[in-house]
C-alpha positions as CSV (number, residue, x, y, z in Angstrom):
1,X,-5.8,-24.3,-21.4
2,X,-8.6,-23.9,-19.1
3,X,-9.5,-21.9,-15.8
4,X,-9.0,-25.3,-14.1
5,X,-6.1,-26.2,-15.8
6,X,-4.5,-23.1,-15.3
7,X,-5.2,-22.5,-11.6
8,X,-3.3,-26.5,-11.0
9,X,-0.6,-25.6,-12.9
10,X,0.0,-22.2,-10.7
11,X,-1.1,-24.6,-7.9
12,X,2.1,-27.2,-8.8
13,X,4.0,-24.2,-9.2
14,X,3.4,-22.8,-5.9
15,X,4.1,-26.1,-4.2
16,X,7.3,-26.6,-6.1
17,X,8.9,-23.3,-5.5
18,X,8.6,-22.4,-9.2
19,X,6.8,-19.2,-7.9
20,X,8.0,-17.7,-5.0
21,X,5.4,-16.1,-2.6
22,X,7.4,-12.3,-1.6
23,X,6.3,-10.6,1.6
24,X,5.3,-7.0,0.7
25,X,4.6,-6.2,4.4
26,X,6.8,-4.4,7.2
27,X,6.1,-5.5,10.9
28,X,3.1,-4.3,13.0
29,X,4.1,-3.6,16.7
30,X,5.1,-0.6,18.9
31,X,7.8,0.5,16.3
32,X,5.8,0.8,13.7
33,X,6.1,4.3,12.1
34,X,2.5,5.7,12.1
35,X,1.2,8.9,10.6
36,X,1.0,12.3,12.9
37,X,-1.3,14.9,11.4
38,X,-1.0,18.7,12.3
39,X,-1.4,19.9,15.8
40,X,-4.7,21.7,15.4
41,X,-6.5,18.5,14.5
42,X,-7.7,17.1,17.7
43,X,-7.0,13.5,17.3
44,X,-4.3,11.3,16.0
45,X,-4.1,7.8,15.6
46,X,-2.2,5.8,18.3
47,X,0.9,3.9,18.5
48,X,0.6,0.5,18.1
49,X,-0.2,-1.5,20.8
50,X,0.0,-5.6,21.7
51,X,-1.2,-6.5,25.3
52,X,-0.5,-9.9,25.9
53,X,-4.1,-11.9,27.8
54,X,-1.9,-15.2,28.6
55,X,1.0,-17.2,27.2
56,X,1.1,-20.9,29.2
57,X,0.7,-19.5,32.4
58,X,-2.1,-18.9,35.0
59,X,-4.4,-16.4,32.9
60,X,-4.1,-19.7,30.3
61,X,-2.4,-22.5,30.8
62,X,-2.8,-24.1,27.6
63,X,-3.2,-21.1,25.0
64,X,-1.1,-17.9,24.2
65,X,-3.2,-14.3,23.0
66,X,-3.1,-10.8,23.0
67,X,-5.1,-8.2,22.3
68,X,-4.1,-4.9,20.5
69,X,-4.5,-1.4,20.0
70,X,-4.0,0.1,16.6
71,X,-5.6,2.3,14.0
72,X,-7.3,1.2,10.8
73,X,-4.4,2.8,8.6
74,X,-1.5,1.5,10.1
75,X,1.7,0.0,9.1
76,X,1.1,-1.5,5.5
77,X,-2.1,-1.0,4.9
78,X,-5.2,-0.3,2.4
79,X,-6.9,2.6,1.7
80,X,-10.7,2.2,0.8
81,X,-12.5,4.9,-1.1
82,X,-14.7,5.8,2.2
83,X,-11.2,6.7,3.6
84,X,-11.6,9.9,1.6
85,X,-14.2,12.8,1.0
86,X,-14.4,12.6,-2.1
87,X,-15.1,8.7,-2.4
88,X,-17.9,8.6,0.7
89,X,-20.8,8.4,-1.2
90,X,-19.8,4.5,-2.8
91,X,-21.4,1.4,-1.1
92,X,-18.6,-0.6,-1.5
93,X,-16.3,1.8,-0.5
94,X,-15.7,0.5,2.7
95,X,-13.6,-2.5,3.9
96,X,-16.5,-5.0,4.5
97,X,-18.3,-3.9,1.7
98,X,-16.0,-3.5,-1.4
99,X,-15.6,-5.9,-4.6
100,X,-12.9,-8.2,-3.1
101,X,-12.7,-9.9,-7.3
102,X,-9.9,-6.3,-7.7
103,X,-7.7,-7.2,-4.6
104,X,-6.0,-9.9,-6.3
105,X,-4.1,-8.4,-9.8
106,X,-1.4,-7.9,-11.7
107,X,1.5,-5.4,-10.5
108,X,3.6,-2.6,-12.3
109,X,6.5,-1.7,-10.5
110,X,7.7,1.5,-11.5
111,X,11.2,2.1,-9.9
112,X,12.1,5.4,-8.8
113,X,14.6,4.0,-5.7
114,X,17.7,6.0,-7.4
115,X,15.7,9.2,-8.0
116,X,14.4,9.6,-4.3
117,X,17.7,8.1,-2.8
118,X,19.2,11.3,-4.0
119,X,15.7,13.9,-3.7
120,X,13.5,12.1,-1.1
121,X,11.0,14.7,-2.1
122,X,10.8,13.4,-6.0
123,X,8.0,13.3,-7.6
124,X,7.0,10.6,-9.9
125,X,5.0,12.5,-13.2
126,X,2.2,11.1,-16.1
127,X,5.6,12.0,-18.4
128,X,7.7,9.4,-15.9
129,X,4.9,6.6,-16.4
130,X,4.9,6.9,-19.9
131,X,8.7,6.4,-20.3
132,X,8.4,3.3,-17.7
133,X,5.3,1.9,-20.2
134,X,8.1,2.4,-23.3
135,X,10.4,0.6,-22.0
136,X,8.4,-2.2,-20.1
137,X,5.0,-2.3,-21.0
138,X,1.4,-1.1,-21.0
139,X,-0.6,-0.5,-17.8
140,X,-3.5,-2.5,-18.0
141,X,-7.2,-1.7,-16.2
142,X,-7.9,-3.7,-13.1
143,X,-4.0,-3.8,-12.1
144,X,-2.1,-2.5,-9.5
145,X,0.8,0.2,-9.9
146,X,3.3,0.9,-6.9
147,X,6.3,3.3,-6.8
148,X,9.2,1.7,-6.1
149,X,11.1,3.9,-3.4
150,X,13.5,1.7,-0.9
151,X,11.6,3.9,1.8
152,X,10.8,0.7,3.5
153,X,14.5,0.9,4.5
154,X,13.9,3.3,7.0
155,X,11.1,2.0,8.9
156,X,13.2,1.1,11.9
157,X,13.3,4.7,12.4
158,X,10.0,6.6,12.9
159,X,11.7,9.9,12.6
160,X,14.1,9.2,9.6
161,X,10.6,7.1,7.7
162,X,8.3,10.6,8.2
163,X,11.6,12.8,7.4
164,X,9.6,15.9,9.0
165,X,11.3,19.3,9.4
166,X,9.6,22.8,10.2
167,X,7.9,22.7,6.0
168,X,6.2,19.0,6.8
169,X,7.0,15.6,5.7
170,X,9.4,14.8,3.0
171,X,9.3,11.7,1.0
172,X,8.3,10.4,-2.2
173,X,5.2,10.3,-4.5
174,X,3.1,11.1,-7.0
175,X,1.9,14.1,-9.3
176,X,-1.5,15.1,-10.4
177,X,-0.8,14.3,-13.7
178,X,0.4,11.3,-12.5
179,X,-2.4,10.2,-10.8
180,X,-4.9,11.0,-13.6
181,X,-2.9,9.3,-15.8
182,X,-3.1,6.3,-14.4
183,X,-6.5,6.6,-13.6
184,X,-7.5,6.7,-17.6
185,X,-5.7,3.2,-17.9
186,X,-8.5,2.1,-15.4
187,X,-6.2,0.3,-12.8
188,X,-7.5,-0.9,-9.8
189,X,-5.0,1.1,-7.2
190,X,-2.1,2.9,-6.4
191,X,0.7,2.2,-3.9
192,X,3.6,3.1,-1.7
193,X,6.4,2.5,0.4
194,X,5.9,5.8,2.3
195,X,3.5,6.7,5.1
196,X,0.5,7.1,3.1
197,X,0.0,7.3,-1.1
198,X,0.7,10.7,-1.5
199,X,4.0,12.9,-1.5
200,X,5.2,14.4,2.1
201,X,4.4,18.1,0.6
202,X,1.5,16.8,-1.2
203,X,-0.6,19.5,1.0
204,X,0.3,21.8,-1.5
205,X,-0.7,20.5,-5.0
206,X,-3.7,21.2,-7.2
207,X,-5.6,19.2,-5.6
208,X,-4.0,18.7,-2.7
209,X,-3.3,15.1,-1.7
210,X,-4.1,13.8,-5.7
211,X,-4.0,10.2,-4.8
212,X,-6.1,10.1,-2.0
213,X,-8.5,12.4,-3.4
214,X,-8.3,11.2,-7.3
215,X,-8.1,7.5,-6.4
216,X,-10.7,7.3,-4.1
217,X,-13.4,9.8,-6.1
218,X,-12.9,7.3,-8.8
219,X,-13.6,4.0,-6.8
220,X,-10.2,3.0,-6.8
221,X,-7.9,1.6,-3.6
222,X,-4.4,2.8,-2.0
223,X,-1.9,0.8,-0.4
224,X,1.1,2.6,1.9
225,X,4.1,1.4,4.0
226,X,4.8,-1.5,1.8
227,X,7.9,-3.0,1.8
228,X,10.2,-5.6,0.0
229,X,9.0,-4.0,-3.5
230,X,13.0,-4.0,-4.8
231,X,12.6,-8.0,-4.8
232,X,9.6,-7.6,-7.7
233,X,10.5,-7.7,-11.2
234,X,8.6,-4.4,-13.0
235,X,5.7,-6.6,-14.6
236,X,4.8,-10.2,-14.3
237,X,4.4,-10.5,-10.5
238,X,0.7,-10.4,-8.9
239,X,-0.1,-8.9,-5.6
240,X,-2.5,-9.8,-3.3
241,X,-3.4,-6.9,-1.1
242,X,-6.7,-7.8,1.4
243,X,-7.7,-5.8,3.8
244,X,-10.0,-7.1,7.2
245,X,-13.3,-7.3,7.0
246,X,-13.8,-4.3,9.3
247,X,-17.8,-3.2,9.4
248,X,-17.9,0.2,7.7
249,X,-14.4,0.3,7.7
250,X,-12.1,3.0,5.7
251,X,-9.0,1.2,5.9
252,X,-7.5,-1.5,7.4
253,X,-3.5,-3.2,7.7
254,X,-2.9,-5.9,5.4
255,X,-0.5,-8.6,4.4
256,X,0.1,-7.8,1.3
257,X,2.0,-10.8,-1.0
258,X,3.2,-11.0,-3.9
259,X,3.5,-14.2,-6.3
260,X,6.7,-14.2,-8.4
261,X,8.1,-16.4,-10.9
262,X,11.4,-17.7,-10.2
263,X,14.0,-16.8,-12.3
């Protein structure tokens, strides 16, 4: 079959409902949860805003807008490699700059929804990956891997989706090992259902915050506060995760979709 024949057939199948289009993304507005770093650094990014310009009335009769306030990572959103240290020095390591070909791929879904349900501080290992690849499959380069977590449950909670006490955040993520791992299988990114990529006590590993500061050293991309992953089967889906164009931008929220067979 060829490319064209193949892209009218997923065309036909998209029309038909054969594949169903899944929403990966939790709502952007003034509840959104949004990251809090410590006190002593000097800024944080703000709440969500939405300021509304006119909506059929005298500032425009025939037109409804608003304009907004929000920071580049939040809600779902993407990482880019300029988000971190250790990926500054790529070119196309920023939003408007970066290989858009990789944003559009295949998805592992590695479930780990009982594990954190009962430790929300769980951490997924290279060991855990392995034993999800021997049961469903090898990781292939270019494709996306996310860690399933039903975090995206808590979102209409700020305090219960950052689960902070007095020892920091607590929620799911990944290991070192993990993160290396998956790095030697070449895929394109990592992703989460929590706040950011990384584990709430992530501080504390060797190095600390391994996929931010693995992923993006290699060139690769992160995706956080995604949602709806629990309706993805663990391989066969494809997510499209494309951030905006934003000049010289580290980040950016997304609408990130997922194509799924029926059935």
């Amino acid at each position: 079959m060829s490319s064209t024949d193949i892209l009218k057939t997923l065309g036909g199948m998209l029309a038909s409902g054969g594949i169903e289009v899944v929403d990966c993304t939790g709502v952007l507005g003034p509840d959104t949860p949004i990251l809090k770093l410590p006190e002593d650094f000097a800024k944080n990014t703000p709440k969500v805003e939405i300021h509304k310009i006119s909506e059929y009335d005298e500032d425009g009769p025939f037109f409804a807008w608003n304009w907004m306030v929000l920071g580049e990572h939040s809600g779902t959103h993407f990482d880019a490699p300029h988000h971190w240290i250790t990926g500054r020095d790529y070119p196309d390591g920023y939003t408007d700059t970066l290989n858009v070909q990789r944003l559009v791929a295949p998805v592992n879904v590695i479930d780990c929804s009982k594990e954190t349900e009962e430790n929300p501080d769980f951490l997924l290992t290279a060991d855990g990956v392995r034993a999800w690849e021997a049961e469903h499959g090898e990781i292939g380069a270019g494709e996306w891997v996310v860690m399933r977590t039903d975090w995206d449950k808590r979102a209409h909670d700020e305090d219960l989706f950052l689960n902070a006490d007095e020892d920091g955040p607590h929620s799911p993520g990944p290991t070192p090992d993990c993160i290396e791992y998956l790095l030697s299988k070449k895929i394109v990114g990592w992703g989460s259902q929590c706040i950011g990529t990384d584990a709430g006590q992530a501080g504390g590993m060797e190095p600390p915050y391994p996929a931010h500061n693995l992923l993006h050293k290699e060139n690769c991309f992160g995706l956080a506060s995604l949602a709806n992953l629990d309706r993805l089967p663990p391989k066969g889906a494809i997510l499209i995760a494309a951030p905006l164009k934003i000049q010289r931008g580290t980040g950016s929220p997304i609408r990130a979709l997922a194509l799924v067979p029926k059935g």
